[in-house]
C-alpha positions as CSV (number, residue, x, y, z in Angstrom):
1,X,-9.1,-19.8,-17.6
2,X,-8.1,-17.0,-16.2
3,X,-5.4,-16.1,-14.7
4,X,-4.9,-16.0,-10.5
5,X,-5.0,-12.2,-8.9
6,X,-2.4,-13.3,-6.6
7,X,0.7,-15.6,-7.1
8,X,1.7,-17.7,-4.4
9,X,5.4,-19.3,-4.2
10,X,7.3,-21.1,-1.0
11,X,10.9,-20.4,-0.6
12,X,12.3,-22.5,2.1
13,X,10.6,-20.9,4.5
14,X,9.6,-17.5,2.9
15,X,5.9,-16.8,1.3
16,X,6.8,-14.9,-2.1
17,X,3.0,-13.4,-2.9
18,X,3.3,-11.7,-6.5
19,X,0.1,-9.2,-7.6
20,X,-1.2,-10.4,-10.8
21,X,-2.6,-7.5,-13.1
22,X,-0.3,-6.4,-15.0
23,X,-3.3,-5.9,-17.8
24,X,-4.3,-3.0,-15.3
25,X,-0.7,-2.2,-13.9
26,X,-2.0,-4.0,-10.9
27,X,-4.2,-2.4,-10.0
28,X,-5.6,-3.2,-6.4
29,X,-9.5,-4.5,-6.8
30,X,-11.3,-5.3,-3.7
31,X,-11.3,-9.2,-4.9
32,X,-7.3,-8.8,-5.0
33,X,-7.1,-7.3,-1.2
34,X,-8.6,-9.9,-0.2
35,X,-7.0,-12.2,-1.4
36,X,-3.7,-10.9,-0.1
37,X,-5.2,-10.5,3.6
38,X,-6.4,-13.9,3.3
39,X,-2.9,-15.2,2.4
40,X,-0.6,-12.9,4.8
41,X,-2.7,-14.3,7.9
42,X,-3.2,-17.5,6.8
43,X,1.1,-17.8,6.5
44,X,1.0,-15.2,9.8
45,X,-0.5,-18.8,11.9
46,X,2.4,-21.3,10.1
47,X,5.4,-22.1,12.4
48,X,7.2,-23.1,9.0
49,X,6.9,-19.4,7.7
50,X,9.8,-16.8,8.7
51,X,8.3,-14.1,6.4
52,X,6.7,-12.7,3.6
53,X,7.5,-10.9,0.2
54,X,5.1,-8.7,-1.6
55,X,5.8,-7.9,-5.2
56,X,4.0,-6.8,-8.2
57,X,4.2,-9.0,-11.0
58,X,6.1,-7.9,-14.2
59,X,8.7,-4.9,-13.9
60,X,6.0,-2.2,-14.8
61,X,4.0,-1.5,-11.4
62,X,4.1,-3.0,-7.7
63,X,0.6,-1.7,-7.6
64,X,-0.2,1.2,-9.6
65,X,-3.2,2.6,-7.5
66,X,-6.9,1.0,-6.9
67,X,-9.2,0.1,-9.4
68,X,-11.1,3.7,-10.0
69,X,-13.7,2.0,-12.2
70,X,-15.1,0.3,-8.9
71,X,-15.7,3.0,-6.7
72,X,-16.1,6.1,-9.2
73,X,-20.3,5.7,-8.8
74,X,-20.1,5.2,-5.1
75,X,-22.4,7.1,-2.4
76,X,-20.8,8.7,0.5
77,X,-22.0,5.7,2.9
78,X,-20.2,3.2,-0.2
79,X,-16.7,5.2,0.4
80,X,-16.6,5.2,3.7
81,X,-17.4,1.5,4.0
82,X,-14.8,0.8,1.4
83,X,-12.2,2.7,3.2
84,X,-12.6,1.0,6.6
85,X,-12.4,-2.0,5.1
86,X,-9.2,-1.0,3.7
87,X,-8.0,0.3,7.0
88,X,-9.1,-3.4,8.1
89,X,-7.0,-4.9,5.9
90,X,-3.9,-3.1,5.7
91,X,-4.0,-2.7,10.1
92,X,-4.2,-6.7,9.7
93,X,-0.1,-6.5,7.7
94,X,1.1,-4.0,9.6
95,X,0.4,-5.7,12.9
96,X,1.0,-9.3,12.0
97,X,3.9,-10.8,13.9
98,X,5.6,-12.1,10.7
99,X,7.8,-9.6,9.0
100,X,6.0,-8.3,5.6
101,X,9.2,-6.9,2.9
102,X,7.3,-4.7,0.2
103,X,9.7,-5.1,-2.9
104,X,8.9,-2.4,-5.0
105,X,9.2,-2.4,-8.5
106,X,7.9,-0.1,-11.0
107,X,4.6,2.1,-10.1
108,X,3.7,2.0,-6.2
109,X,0.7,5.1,-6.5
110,X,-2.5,5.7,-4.3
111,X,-3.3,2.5,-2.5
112,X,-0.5,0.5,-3.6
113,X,1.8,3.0,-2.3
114,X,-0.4,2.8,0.9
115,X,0.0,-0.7,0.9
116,X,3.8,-0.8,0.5
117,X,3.4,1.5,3.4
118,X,1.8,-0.9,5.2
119,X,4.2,-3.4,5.0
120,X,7.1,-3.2,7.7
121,X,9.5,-2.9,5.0
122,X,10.2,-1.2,1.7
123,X,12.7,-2.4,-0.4
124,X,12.9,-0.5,-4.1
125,X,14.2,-1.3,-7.5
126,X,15.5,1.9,-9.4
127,X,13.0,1.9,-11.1
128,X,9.8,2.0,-8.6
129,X,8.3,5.4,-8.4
130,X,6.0,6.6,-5.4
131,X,3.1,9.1,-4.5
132,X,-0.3,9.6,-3.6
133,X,-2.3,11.2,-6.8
134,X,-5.6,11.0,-5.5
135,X,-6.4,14.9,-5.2
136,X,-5.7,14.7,-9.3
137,X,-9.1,12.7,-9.3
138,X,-10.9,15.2,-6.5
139,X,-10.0,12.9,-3.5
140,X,-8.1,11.4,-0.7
141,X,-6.3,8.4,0.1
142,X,-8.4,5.8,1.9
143,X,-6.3,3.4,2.8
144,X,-4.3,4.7,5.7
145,X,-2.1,7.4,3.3
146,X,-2.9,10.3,5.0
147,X,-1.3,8.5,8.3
148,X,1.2,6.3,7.6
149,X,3.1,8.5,5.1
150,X,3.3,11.3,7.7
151,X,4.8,8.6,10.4
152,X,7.4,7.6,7.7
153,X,8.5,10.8,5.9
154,X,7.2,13.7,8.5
155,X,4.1,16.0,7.9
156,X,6.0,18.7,6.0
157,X,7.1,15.8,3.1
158,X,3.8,14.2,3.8
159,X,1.6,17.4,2.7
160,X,3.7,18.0,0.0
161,X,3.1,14.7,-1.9
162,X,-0.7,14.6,-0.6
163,X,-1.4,18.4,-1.8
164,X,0.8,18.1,-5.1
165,X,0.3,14.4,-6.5
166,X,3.8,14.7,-7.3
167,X,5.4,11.4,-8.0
168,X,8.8,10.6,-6.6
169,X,11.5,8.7,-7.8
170,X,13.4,5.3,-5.6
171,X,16.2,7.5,-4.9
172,X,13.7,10.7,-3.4
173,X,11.8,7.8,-1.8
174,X,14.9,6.3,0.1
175,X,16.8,10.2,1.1
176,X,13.1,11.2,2.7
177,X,12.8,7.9,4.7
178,X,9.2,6.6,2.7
179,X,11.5,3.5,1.7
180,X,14.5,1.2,3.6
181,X,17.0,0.3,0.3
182,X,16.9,0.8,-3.4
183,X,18.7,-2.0,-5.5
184,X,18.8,-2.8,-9.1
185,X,15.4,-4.3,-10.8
186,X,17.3,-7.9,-11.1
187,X,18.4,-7.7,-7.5
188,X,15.0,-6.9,-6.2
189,X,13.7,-10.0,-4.9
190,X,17.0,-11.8,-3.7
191,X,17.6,-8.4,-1.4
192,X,14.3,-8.8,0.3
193,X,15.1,-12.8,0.3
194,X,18.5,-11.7,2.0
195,X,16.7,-9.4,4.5
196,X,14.1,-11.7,5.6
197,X,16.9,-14.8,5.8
198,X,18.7,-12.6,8.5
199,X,15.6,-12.4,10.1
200,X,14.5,-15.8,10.2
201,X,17.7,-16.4,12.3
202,X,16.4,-14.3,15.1
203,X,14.3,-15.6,17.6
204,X,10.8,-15.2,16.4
205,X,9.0,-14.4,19.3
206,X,11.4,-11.3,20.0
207,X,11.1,-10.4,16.3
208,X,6.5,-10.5,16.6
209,X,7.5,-8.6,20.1
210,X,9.4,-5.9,18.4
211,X,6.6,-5.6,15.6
212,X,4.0,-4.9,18.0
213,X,5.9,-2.6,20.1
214,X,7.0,-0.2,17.5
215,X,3.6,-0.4,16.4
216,X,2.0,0.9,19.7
217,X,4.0,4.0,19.2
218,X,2.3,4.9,16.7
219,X,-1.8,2.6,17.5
220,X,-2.1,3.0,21.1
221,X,-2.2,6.7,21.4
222,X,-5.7,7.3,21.6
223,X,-6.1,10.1,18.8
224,X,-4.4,7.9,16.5
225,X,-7.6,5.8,15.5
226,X,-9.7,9.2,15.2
227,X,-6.9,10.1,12.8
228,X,-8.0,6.6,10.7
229,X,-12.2,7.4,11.5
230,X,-11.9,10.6,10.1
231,X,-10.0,9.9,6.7
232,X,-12.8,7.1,5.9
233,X,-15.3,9.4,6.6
234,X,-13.2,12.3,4.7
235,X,-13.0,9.7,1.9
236,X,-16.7,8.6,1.6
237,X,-17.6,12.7,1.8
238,X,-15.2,12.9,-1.1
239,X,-17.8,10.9,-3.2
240,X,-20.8,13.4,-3.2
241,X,-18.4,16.0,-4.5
242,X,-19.1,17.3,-8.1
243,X,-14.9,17.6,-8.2
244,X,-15.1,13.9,-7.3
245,X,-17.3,12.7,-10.2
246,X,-15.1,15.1,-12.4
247,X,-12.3,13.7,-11.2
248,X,-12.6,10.1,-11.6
249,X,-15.0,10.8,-15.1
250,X,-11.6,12.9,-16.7
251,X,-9.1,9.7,-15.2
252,X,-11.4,6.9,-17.0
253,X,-11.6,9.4,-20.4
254,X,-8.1,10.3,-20.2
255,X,-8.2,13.7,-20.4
256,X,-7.8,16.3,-17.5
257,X,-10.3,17.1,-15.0
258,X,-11.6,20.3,-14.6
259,X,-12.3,21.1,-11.1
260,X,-15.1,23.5,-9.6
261,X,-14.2,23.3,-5.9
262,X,-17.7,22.2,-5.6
């Protein structure tokens, strides 16, 4: 049999959810993202839940990108659909009224790094490392990277990670803002424990309140959903691009792409 995509485990009160590929450093497949927005709103509704961890499983990766090999074939119409549905997803964790804590370990790249970003908390071990590679394969993020990272580390940082690929280390994350607190590997999981535990003895309503109002500085102005339109349609676009297919081709061979600009 086997094994589950996502690991589940109560803690008096606090949902750990681990991602489960470490075969594929894991690697976010649309099976697993659903999966975790299934679990994160289905603890969202429980009284007896304070908050929620998210972890990769195994020290190598919290999520070391999306699954290239199920969307390098895609049409333009494909992308963009896959992208909202990301948006979907990851709008869904940010705006839930239980605290999400993204404990970072290892590799957080593409759309795992978009989905640590999505969380309303970043917590890194030393040895988590962070970026948004995607214009190495002849693309964009889709899942909310060209937004969120400019709210977090502002646009100057923001363009220089999208436009390079660079990857940056825990420390780099935490002096540019992009994460909250970096802690050893083996104290990963009891600091976000710690951090949600302080939580939990706050009122609940006024901690959902503040959620959603920090939120709306950022989702009720109303460019800022144009902002999300036009990166899904940005990202399907990105399919019918000769640098695209070269792109994703030279990341599956592994060997380096050769792009056109065509």
């Amino acid at each position: 049999m086997d094994a589950p995509l996502l690991l589940s485990e109560e803690r008096a009160g606090i949902l750990l959810l681990s991602i489960n590929r470490p075969q594929s450093l894991n690697a976010l497949n649309r099976e697993l993202l659903g999966l975790i927005d299934q679990a994160i709103q289905a603890a969202s509704s429980r009284s007896d839940i304070a908050g929620i961890i998210l972890t990769g499983s195994g020290e190598k990766a919290f999520a070391a990108g999306a699954d290239i090999s199920e969307f390098a074939h895609f049409t333009p119409e494909q992308g963009t659909q896959l992208s909202a549905q990301g948006h979907q997803i990851f709008n869904r964790i940010e705006a839930g009224p239980k605290p999400v804590i993204a404990a970072v370990n290892g590799f957080a790249l593409g759309g795992g790094c978009e989905l640590a970003m999505a969380c309303h908390i970043r917590i890194a071990a030393e040895n988590a490392r962070f970026g948004q590679p995607e214009v190495n394969l002849g693309t964009i993020p889709g899942y909310g990277g060209t937004q969120r990272l400019a709210e977090l580390v502002g646009k100057g940082r923001a363009l220089e990670l999208l436009l390079t690929g660079n990857m940056i280390d825990a420390a780099e994350a935490y002096r540019i803002g992009l994460v909250n607190k970096v802690v050893a590997q083996a104290e990963l999981l009891p600091a976000a424990e710690a951090m949600l535990r302080t939580i939990a003895a706050k009122g609940p309503l006024a901690v959902a309140r503040c959620i959603h109002l920090v939120n709306a500085k950022y989702r009720s102005e109303p460019t800022v959903g144009a902002g999300y339109l036009m990166e899904s349609e940005a990202f399907g676009e990105m399919m019918a691009s000769a640098d695209f297919r070269e792109g994703t081709q030279a990341f599956l061979e592994k060997r380096k792409a050769v792009f056109t600009g065509a």
